[in-house]
mmCIF file as gemmi writes it, N, C-alpha and C atoms, coordinates in Angstrom:
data_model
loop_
_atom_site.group_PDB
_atom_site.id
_atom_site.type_symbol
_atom_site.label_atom_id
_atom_site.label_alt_id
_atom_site.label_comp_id
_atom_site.label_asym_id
_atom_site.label_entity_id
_atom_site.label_seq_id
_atom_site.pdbx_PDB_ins_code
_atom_site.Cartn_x
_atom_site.Cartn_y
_atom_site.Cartn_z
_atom_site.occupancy
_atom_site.B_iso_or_equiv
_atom_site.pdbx_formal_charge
_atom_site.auth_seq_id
_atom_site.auth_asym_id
_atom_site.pdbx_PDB_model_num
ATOM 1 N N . UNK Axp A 1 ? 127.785 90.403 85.475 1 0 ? 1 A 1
ATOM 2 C CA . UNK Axp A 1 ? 126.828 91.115 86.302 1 0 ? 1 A 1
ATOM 3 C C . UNK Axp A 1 ? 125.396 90.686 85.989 1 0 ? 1 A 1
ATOM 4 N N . UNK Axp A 2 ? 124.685 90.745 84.72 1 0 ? 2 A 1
ATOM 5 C CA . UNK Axp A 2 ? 123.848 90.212 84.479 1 0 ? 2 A 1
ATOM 6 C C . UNK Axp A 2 ? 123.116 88.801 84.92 1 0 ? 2 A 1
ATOM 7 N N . UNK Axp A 3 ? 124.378 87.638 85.08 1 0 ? 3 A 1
ATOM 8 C CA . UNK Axp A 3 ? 124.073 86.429 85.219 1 0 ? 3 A 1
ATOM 9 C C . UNK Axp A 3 ? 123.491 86.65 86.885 1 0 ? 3 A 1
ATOM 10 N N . UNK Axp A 4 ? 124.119 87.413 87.806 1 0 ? 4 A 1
ATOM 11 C CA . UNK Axp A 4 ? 124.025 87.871 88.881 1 0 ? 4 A 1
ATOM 12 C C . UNK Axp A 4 ? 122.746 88.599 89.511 1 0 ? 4 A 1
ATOM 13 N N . UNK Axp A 5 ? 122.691 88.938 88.613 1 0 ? 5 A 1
ATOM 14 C CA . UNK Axp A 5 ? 121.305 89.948 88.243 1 0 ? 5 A 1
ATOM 15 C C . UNK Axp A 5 ? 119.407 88.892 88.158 1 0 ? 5 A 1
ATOM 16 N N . UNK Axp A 6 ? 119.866 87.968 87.091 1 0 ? 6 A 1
ATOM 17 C CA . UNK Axp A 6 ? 118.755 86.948 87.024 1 0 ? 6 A 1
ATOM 18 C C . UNK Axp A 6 ? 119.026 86.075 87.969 1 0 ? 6 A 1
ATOM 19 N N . UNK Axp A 7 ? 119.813 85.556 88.598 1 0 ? 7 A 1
ATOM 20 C CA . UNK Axp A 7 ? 120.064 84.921 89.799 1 0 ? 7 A 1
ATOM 21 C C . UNK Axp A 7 ? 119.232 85.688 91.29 1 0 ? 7 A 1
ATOM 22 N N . UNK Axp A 8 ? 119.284 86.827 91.286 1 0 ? 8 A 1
ATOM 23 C CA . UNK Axp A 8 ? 118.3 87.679 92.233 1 0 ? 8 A 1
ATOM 24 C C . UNK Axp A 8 ? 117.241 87.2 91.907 1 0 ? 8 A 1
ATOM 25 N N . UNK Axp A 9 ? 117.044 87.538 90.726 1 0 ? 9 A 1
ATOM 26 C CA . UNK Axp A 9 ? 115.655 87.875 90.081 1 0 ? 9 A 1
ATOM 27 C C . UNK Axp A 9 ? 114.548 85.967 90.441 1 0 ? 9 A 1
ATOM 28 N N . UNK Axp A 10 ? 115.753 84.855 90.172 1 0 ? 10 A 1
ATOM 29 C CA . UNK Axp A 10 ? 115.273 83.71 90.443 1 0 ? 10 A 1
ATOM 30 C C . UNK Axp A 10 ? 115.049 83.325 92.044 1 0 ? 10 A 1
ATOM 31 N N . UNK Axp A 11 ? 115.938 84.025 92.485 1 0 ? 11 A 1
ATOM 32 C CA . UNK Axp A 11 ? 115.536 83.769 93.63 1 0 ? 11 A 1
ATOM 33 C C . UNK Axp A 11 ? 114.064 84.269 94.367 1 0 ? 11 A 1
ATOM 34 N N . UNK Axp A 12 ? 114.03 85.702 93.787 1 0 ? 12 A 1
ATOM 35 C CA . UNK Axp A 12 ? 112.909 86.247 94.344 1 0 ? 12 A 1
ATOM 36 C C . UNK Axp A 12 ? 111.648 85.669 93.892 1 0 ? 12 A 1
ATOM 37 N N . UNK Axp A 13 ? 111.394 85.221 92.905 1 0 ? 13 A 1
ATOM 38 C CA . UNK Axp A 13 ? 110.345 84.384 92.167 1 0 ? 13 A 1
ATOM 39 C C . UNK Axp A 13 ? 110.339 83.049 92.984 1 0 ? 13 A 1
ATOM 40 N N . UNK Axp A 14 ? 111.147 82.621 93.388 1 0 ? 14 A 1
ATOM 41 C CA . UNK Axp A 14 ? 111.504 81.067 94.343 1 0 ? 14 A 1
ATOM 42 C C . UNK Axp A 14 ? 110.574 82.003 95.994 1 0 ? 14 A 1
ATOM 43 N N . UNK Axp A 15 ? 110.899 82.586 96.225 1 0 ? 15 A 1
ATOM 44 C CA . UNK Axp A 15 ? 110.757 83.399 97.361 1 0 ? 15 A 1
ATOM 45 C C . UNK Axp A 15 ? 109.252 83.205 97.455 1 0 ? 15 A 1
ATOM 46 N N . UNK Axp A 16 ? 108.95 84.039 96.523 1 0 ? 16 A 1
ATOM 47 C CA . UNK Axp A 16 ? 107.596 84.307 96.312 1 0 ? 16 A 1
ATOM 48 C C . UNK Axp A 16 ? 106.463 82.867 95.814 1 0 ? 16 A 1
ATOM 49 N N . UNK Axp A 17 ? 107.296 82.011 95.177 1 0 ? 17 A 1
ATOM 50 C CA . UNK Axp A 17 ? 106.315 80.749 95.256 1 0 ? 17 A 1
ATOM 51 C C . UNK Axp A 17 ? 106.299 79.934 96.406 1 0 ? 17 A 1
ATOM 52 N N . UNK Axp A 18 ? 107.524 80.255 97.337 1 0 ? 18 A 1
ATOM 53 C CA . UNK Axp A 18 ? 107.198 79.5 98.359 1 0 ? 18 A 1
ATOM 54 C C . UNK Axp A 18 ? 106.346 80.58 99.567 1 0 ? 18 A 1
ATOM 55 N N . UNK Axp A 19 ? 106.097 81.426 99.204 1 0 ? 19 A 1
ATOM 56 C CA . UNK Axp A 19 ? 105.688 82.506 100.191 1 0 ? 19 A 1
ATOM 57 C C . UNK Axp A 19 ? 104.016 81.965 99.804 1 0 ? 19 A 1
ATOM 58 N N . UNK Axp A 20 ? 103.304 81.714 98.35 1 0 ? 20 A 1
ATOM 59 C CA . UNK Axp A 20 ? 101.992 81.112 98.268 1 0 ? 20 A 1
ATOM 60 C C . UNK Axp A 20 ? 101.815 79.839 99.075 1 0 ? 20 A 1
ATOM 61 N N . UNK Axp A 21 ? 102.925 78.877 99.063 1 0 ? 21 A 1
ATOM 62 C CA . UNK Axp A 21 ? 102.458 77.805 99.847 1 0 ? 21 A 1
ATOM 63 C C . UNK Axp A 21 ? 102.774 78.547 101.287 1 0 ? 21 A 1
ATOM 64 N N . UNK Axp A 22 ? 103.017 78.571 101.956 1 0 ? 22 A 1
ATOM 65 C CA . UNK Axp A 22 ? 102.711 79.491 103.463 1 0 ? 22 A 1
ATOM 66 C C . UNK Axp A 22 ? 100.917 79.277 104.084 1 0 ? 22 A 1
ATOM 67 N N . UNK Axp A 23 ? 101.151 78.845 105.099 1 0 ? 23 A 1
ATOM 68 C CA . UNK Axp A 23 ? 99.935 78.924 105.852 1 0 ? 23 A 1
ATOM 69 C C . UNK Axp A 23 ? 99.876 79.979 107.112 1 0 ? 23 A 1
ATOM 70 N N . UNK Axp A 24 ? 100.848 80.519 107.559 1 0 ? 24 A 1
ATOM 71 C CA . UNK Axp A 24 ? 100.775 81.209 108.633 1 0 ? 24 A 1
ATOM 72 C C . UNK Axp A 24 ? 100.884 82.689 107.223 1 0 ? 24 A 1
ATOM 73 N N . UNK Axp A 25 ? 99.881 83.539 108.112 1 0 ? 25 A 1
ATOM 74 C CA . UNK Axp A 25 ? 100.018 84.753 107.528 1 0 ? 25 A 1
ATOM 75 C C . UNK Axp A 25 ? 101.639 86.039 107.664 1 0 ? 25 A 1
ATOM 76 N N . UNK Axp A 26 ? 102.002 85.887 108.838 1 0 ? 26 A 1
ATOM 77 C CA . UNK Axp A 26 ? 102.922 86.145 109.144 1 0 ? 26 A 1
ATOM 78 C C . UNK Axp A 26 ? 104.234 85.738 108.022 1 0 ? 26 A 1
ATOM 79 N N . UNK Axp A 27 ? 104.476 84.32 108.117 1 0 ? 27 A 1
ATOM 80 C CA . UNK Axp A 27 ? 105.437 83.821 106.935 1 0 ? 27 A 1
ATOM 81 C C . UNK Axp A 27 ? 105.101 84.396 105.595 1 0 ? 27 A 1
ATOM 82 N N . UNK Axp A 28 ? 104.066 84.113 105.333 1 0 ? 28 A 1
ATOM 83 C CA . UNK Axp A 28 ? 103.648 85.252 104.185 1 0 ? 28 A 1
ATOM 84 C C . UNK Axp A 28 ? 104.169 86.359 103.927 1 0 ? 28 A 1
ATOM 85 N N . UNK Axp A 29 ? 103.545 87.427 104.731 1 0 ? 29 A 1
ATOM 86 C CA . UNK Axp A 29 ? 104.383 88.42 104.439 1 0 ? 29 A 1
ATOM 87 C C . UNK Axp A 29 ? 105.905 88.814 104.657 1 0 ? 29 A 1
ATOM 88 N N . UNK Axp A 30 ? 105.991 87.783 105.439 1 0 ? 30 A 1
ATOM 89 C CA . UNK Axp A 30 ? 107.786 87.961 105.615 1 0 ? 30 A 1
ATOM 90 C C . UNK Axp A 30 ? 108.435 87.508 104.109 1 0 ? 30 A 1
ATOM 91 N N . UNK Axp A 31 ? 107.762 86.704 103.738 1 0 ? 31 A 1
ATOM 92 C CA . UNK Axp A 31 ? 107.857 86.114 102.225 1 0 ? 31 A 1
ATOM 93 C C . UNK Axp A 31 ? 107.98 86.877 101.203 1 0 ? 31 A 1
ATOM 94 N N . UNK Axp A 32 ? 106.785 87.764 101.355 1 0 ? 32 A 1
ATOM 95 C CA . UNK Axp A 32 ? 106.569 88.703 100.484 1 0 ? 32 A 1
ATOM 96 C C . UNK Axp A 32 ? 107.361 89.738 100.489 1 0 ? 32 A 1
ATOM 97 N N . UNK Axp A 33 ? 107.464 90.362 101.464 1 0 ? 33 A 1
ATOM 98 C CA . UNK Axp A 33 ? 108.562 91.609 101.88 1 0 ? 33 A 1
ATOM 99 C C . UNK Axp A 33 ? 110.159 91.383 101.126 1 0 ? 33 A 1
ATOM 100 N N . UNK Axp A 34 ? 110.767 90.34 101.597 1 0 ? 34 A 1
ATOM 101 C CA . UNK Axp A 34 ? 111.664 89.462 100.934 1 0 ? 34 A 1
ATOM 102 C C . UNK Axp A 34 ? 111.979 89.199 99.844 1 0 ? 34 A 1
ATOM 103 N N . UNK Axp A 35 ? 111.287 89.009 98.823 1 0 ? 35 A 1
ATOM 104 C CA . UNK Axp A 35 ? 110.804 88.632 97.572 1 0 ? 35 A 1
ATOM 105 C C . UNK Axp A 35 ? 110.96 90.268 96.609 1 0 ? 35 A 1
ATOM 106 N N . UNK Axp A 36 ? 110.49 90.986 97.308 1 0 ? 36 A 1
ATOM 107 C CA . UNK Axp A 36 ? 109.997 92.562 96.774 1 0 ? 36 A 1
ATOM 108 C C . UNK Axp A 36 ? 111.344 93.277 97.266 1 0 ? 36 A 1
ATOM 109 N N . UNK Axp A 37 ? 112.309 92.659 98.694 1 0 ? 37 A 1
ATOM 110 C CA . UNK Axp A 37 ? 113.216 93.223 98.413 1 0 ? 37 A 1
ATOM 111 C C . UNK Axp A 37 ? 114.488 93.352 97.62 1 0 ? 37 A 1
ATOM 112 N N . UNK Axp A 38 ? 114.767 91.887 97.323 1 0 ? 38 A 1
ATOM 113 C CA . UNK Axp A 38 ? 115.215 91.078 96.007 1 0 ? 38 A 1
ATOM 114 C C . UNK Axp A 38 ? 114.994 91.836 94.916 1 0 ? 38 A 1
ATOM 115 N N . UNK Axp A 39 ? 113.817 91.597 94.519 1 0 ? 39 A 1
ATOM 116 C CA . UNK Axp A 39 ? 112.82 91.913 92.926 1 0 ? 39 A 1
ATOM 117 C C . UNK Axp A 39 ? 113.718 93.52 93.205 1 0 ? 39 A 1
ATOM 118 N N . UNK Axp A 40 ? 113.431 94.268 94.005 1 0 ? 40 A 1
ATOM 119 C CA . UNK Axp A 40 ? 114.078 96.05 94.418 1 0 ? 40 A 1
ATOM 120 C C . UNK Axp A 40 ? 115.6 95.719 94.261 1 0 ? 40 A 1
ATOM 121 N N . UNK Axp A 41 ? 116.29 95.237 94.575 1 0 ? 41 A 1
ATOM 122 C CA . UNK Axp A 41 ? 117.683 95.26 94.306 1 0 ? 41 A 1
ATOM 123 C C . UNK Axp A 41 ? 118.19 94.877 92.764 1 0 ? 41 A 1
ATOM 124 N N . UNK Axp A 42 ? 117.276 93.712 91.885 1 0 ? 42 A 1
ATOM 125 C CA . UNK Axp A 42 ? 117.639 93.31 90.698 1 0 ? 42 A 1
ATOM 126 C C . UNK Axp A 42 ? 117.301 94.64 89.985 1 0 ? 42 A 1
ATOM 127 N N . UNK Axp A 43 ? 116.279 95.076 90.306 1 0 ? 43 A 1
ATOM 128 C CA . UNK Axp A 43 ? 115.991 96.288 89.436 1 0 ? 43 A 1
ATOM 129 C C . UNK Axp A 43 ? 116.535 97.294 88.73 1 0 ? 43 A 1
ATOM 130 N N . UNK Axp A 44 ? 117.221 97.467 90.707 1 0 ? 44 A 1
ATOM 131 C CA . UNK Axp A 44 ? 118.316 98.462 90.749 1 0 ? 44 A 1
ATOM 132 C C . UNK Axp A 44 ? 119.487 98.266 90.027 1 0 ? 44 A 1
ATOM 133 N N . UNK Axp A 45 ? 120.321 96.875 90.351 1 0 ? 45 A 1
ATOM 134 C CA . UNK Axp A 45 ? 120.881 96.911 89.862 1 0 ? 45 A 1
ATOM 135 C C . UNK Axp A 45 ? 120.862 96.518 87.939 1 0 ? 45 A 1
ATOM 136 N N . UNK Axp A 46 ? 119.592 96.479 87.481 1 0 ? 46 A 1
ATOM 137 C CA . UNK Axp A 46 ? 119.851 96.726 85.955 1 0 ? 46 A 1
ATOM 138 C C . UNK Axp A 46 ? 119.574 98.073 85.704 1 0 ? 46 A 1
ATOM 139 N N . UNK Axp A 47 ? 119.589 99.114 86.333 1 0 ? 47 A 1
ATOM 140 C CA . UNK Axp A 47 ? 119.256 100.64 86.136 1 0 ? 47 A 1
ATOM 141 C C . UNK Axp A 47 ? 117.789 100.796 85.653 1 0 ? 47 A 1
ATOM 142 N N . UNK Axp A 48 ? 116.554 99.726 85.984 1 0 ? 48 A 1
ATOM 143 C CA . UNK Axp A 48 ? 115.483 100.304 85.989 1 0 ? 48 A 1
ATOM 144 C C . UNK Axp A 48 ? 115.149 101.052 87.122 1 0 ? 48 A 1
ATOM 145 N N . UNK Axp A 49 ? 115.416 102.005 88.191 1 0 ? 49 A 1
ATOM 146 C CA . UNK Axp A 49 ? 115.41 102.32 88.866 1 0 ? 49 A 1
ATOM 147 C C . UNK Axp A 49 ? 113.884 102.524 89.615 1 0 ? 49 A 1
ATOM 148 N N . UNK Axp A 50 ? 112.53 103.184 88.424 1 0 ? 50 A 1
ATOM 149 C CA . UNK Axp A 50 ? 111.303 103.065 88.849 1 0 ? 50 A 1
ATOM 150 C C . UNK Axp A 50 ? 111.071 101.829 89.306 1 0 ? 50 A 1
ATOM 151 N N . UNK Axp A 51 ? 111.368 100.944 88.682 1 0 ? 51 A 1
ATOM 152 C CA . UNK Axp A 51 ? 110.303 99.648 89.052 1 0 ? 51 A 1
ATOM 153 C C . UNK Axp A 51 ? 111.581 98.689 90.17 1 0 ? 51 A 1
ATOM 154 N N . UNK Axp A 52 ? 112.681 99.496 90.253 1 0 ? 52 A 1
ATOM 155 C CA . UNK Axp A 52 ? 113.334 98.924 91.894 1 0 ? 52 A 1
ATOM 156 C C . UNK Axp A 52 ? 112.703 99.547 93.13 1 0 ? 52 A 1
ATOM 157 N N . UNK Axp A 53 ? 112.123 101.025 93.303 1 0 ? 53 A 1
ATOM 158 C CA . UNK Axp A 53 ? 111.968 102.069 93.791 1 0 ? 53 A 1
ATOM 159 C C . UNK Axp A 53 ? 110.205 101.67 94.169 1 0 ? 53 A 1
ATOM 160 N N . UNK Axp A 54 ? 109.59 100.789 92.935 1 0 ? 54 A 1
ATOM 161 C CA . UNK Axp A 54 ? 108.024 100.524 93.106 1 0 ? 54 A 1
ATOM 162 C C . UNK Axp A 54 ? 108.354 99.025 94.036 1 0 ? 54 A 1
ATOM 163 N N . UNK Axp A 55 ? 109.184 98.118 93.536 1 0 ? 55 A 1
ATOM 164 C CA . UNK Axp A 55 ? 109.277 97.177 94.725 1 0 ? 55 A 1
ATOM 165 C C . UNK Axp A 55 ? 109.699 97.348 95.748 1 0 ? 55 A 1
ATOM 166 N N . UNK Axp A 56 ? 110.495 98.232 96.191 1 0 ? 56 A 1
ATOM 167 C CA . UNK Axp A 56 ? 110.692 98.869 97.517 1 0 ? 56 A 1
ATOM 168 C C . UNK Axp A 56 ? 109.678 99.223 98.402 1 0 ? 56 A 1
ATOM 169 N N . UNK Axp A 57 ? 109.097 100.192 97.448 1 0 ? 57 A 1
ATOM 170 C CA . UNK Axp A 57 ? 107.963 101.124 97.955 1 0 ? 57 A 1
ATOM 171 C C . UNK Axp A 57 ? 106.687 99.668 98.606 1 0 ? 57 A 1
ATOM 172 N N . UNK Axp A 58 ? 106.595 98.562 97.745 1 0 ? 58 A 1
ATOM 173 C CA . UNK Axp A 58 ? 105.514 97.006 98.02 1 0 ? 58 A 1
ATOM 174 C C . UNK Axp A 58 ? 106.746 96.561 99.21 1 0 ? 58 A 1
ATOM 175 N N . UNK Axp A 59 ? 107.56 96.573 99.357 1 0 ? 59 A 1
ATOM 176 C CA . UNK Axp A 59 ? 108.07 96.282 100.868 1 0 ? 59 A 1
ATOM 177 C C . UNK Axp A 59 ? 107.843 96.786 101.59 1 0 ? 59 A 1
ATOM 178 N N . UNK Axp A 60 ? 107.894 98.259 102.227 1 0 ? 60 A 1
ATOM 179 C CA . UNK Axp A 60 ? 107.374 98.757 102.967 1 0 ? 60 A 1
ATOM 180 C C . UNK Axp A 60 ? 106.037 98.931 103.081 1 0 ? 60 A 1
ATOM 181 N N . UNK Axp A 61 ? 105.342 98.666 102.327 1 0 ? 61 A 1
ATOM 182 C CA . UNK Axp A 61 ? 103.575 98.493 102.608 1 0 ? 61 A 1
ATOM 183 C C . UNK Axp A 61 ? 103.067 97.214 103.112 1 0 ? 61 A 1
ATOM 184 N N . UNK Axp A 62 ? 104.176 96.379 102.653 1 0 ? 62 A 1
ATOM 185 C CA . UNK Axp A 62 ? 103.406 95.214 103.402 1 0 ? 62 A 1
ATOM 186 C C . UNK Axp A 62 ? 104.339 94.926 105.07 1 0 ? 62 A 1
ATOM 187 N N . UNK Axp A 63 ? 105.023 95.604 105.013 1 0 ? 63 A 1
ATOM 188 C CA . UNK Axp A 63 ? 105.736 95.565 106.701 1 0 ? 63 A 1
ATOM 189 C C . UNK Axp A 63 ? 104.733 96.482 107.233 1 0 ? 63 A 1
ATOM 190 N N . UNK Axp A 64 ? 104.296 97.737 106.952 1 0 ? 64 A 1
ATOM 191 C CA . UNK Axp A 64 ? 103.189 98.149 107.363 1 0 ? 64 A 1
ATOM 192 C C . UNK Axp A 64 ? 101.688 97.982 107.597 1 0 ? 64 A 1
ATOM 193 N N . UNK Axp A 65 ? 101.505 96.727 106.577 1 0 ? 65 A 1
ATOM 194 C CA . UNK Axp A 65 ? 100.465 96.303 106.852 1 0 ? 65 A 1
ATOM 195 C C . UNK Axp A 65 ? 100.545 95.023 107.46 1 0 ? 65 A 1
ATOM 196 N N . UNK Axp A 66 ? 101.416 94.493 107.898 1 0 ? 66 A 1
ATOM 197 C CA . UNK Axp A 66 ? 101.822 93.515 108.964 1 0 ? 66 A 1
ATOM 198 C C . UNK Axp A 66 ? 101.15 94.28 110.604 1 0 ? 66 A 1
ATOM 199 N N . UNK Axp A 67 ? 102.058 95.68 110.293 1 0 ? 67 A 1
ATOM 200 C CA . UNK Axp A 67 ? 102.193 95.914 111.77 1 0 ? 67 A 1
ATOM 201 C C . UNK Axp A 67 ? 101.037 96.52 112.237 1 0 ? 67 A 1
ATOM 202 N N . UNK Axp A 68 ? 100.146 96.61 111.128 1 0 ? 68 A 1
ATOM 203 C CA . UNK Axp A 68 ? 98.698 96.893 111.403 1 0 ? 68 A 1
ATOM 204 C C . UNK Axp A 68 ? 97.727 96.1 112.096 1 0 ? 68 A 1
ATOM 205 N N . UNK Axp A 69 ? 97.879 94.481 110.963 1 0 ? 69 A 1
ATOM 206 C CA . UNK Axp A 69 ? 97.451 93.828 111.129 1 0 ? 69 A 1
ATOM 207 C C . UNK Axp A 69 ? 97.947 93.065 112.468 1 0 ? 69 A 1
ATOM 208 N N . UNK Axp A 70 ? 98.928 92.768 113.326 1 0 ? 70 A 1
ATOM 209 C CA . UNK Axp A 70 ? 99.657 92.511 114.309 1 0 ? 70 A 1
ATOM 210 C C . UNK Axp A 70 ? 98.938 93.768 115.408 1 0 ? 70 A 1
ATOM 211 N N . UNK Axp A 71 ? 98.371 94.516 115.002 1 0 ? 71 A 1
ATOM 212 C CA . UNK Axp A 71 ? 97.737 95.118 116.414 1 0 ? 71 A 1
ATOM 213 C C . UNK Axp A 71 ? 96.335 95.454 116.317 1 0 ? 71 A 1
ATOM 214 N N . UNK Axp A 72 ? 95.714 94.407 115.384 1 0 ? 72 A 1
ATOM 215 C CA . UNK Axp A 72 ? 94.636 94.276 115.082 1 0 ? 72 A 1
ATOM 216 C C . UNK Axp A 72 ? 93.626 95.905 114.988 1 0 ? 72 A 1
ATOM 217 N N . UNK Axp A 73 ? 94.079 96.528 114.182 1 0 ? 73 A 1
ATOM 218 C CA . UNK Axp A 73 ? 93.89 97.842 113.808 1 0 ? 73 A 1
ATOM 219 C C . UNK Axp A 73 ? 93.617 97.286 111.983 1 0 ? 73 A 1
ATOM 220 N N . UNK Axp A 74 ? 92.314 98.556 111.866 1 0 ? 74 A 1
ATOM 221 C CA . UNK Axp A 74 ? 92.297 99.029 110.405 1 0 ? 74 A 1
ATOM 222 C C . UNK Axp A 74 ? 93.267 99.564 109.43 1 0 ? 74 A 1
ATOM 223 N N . UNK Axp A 75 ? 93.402 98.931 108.407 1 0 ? 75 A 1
ATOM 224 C CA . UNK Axp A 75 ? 94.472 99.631 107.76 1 0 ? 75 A 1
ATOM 225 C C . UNK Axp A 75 ? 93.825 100.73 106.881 1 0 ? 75 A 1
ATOM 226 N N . UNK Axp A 76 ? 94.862 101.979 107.037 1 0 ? 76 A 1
ATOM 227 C CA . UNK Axp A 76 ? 93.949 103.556 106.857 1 0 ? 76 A 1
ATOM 228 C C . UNK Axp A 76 ? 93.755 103.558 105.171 1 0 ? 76 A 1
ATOM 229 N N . UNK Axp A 77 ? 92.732 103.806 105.146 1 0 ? 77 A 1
ATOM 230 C CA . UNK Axp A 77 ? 92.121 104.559 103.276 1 0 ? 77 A 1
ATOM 231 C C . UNK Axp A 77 ? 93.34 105.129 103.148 1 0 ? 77 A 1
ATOM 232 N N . UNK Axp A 78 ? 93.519 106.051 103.703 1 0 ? 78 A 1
ATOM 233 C CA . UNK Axp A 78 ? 94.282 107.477 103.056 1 0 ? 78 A 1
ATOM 234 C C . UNK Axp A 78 ? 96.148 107.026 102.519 1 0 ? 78 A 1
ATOM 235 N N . UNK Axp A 79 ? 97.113 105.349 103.456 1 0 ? 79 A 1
ATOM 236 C CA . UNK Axp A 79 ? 97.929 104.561 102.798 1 0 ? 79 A 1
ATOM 237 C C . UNK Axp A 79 ? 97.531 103.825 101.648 1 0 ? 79 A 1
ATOM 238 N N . UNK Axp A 80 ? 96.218 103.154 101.511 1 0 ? 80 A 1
ATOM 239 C CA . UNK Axp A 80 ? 96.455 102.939 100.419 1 0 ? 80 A 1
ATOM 240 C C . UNK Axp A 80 ? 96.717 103.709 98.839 1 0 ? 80 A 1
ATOM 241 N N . UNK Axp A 81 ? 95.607 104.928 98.896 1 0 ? 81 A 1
ATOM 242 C CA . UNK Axp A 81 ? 95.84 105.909 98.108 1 0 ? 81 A 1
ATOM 243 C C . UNK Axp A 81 ? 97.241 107.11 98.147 1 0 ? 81 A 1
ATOM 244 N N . UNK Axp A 82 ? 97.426 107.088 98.807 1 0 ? 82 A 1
ATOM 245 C CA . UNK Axp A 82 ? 99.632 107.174 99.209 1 0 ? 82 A 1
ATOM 246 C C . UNK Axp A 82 ? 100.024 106.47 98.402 1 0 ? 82 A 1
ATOM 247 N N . UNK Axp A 83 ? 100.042 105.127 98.535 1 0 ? 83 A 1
ATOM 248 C CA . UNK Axp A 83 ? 100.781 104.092 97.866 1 0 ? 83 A 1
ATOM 249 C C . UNK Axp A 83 ? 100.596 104.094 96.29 1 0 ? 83 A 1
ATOM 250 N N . UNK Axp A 84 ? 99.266 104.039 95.969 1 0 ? 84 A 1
ATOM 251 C CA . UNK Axp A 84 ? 98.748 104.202 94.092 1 0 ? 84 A 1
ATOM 252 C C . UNK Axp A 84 ? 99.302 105.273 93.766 1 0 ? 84 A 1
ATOM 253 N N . UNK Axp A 85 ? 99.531 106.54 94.673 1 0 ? 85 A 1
ATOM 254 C CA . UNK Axp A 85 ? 100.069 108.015 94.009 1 0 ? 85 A 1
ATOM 255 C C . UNK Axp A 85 ? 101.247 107.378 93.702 1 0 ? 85 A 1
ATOM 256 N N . UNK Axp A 86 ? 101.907 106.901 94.589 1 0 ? 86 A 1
ATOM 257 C CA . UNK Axp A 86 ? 103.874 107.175 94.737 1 0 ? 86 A 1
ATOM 258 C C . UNK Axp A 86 ? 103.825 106.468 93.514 1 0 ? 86 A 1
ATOM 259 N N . UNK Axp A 87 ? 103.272 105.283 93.296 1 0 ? 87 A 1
ATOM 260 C CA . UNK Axp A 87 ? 103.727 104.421 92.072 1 0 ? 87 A 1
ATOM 261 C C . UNK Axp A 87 ? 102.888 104.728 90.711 1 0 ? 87 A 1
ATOM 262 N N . UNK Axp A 88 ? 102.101 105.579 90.662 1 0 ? 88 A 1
ATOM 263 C CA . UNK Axp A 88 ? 101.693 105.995 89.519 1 0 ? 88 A 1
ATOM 264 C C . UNK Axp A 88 ? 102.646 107.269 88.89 1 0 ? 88 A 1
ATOM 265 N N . UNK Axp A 89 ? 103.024 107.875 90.218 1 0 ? 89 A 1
ATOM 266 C CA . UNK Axp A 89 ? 104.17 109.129 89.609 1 0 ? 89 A 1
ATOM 267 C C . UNK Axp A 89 ? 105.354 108.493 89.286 1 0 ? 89 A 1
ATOM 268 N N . UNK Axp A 90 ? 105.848 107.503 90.293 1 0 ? 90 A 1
ATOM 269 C CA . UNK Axp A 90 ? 107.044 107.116 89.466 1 0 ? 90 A 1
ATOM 270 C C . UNK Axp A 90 ? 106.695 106.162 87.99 1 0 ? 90 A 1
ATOM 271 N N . UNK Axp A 91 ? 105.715 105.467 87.556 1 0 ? 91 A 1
ATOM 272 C CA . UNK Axp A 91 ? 105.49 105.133 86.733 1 0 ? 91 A 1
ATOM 273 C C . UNK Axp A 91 ? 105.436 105.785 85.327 1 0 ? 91 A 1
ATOM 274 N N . UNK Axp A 92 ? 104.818 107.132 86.014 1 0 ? 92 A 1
ATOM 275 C CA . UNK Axp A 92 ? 104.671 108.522 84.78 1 0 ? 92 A 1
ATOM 276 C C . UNK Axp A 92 ? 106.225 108.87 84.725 1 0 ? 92 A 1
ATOM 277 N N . UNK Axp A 93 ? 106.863 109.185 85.492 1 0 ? 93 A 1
ATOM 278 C CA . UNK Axp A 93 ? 108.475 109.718 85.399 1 0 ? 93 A 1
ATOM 279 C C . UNK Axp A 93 ? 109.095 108.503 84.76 1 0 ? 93 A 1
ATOM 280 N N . UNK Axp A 94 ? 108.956 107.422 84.516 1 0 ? 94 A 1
ATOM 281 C CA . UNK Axp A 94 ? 109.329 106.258 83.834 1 0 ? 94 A 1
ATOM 282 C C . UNK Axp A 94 ? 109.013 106.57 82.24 1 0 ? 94 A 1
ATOM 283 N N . UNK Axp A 95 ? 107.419 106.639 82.185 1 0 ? 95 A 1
ATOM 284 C CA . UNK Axp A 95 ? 107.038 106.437 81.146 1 0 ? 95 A 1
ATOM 285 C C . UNK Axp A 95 ? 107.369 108.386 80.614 1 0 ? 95 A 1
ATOM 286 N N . UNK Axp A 96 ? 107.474 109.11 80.819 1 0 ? 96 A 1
ATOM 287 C CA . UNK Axp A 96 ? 107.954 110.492 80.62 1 0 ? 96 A 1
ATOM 288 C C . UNK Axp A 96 ? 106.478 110.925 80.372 1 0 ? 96 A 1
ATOM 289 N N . UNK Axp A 97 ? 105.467 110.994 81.32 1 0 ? 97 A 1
ATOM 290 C CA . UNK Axp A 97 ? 104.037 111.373 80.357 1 0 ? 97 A 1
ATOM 291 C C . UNK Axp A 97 ? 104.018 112.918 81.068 1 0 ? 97 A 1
């Protein structure tokens, strides 16, 4: 399971270096999304569950900020500070503070 496990984990790192060379912004974040959903499944499956749950949570922000950016709209103050909460609480429920 493990070997299986860093095999995700390589891929998503492969993902993500080819997601820097990318010139269309679009591929990018499809890159990225991809990469974070990977990175979210290895996580999961080694039972870190916060930091599968925090790459999840970076997938859906950047599909959202795709679909922002795709209708040439501001992306709102009030998601990004959403986003720092969710992953600072699960970070604290990680770290038990």
């Amino acid at each position: 399971m493990n070997i299986f496990v860093q095999a995700l984990g390589l891929i998503g790192i492969a993902i993500n270096i080819v997601g820097i060379q990318l010139k269309n912004k679009r591929n990018i974040l499809i890159a990225f999304t991809l990469g974070n959903l990977i990175f979210g499944i290895s996580f999961i499956l080694l039972k870190s569950y916060s930091g599968g749950v925090i790459c999840l949570v970076a997938a859906i922000q950047t599909i959202i900020k795709y679909l922002f950016d795709n209708k040439n709209k501001k992306f709102p103050l009030y998601l990004i500070y959403l986003y720092f909460i969710v992953s600072s609480l699960l970070n604290a429920k990680k770290n038990k503070i």
